[in-house]
TORKOL-4160 file (C-alpha; in steps of 0.2 Angstrom, whole numbers, padded with zeros to 4 digits, m for minus):
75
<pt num="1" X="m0213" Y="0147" Z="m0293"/>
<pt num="2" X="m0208" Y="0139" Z="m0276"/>
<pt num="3" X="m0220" Y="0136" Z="m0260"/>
<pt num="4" X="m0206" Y="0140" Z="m0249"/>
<pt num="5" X="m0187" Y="0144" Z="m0247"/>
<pt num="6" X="m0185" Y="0123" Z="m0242"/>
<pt num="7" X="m0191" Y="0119" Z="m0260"/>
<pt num="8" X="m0177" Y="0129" Z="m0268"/>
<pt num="9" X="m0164" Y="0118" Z="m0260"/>
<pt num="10" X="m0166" Y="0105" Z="m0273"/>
<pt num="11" X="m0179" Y="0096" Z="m0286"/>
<pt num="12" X="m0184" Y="0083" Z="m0274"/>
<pt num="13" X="m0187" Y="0095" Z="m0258"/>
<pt num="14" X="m0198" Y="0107" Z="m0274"/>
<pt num="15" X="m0208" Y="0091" Z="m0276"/>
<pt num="16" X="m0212" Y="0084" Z="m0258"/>
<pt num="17" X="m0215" Y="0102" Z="m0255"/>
<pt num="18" X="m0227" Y="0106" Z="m0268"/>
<pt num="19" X="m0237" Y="0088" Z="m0263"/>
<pt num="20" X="m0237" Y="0087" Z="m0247"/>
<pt num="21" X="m0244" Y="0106" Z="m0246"/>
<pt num="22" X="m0254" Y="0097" Z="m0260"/>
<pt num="23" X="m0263" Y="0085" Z="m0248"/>
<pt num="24" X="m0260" Y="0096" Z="m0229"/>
<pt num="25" X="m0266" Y="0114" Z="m0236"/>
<pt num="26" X="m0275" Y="0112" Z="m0255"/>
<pt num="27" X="m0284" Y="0128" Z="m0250"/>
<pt num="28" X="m0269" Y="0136" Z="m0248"/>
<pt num="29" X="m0260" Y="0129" Z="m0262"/>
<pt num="30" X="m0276" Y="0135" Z="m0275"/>
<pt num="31" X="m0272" Y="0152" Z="m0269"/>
<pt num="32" X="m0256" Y="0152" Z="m0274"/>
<pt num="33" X="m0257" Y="0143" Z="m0291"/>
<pt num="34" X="m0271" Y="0157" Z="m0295"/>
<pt num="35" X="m0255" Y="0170" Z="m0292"/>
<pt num="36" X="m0242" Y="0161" Z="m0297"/>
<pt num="37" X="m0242" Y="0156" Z="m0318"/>
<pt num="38" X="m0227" Y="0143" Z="m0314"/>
<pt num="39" X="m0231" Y="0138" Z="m0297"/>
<pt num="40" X="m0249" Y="0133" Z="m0308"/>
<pt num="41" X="m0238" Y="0124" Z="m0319"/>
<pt num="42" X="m0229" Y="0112" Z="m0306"/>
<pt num="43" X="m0246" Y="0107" Z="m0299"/>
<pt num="44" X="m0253" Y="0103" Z="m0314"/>
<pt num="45" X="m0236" Y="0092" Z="m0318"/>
<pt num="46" X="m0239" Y="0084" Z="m0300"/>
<pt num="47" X="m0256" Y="0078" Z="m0305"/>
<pt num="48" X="m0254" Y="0071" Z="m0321"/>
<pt num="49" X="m0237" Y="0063" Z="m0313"/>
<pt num="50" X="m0247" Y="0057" Z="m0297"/>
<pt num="51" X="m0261" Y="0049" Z="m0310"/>
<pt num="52" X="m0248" Y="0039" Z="m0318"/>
<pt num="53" X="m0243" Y="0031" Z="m0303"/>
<pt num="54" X="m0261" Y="0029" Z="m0296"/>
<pt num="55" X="m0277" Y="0030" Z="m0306"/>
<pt num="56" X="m0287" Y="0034" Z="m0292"/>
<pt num="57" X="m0276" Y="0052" Z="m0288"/>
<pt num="58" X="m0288" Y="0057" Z="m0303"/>
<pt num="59" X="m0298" Y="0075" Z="m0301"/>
<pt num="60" X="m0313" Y="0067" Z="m0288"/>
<pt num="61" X="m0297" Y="0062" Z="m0276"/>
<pt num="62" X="m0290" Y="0079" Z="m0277"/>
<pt num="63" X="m0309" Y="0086" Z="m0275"/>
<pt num="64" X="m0310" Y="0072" Z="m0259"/>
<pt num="65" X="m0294" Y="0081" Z="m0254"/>
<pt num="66" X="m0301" Y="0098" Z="m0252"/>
<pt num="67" X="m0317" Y="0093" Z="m0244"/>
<pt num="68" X="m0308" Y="0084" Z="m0231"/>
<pt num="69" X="m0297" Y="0099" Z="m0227"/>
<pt num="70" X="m0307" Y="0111" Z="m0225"/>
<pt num="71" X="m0316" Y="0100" Z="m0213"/>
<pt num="72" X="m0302" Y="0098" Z="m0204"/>
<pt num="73" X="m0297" Y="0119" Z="m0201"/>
<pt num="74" X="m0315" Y="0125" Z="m0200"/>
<pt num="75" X="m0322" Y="0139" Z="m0206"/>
């Protein structure tokens, strides 16, 4: 259920973890909420608490978010 051994140092370091590898490595971060039932879980719950704050972090800006990564690593 964590990304890495920093986000089990406390709740906040779990949640800049989770969204920062959110924005920096979405590619990376699908792969792992496909494995990972709980790691699935927290994305989700960064999502919906993300869209409460900002209407435009809906479903297109996450889509926007992995187009624009993978432009930036290549193939």
């Amino acid at each position: 259920g964590f990304f890495n051994h920093y986000s089990t140092t406390g709740v906040e370091e779990d949640k800049a973890e989770v969204f920062a590898n959110m924005i920096v490595e979405p590619r990376h971060v699908a792969d792992k909420t496909r494995k990972d039932p709980v790691f699935d879980n927290k994305v989700h719950a960064m999502k919906e608490l993300l869209s409460s704050f900002c209407v435009q972090m809906d479903k297109q800006f996450w889509e926007r978010a992995q187009i624009s990564a993978d432009r930036s690593t290549g193939p």
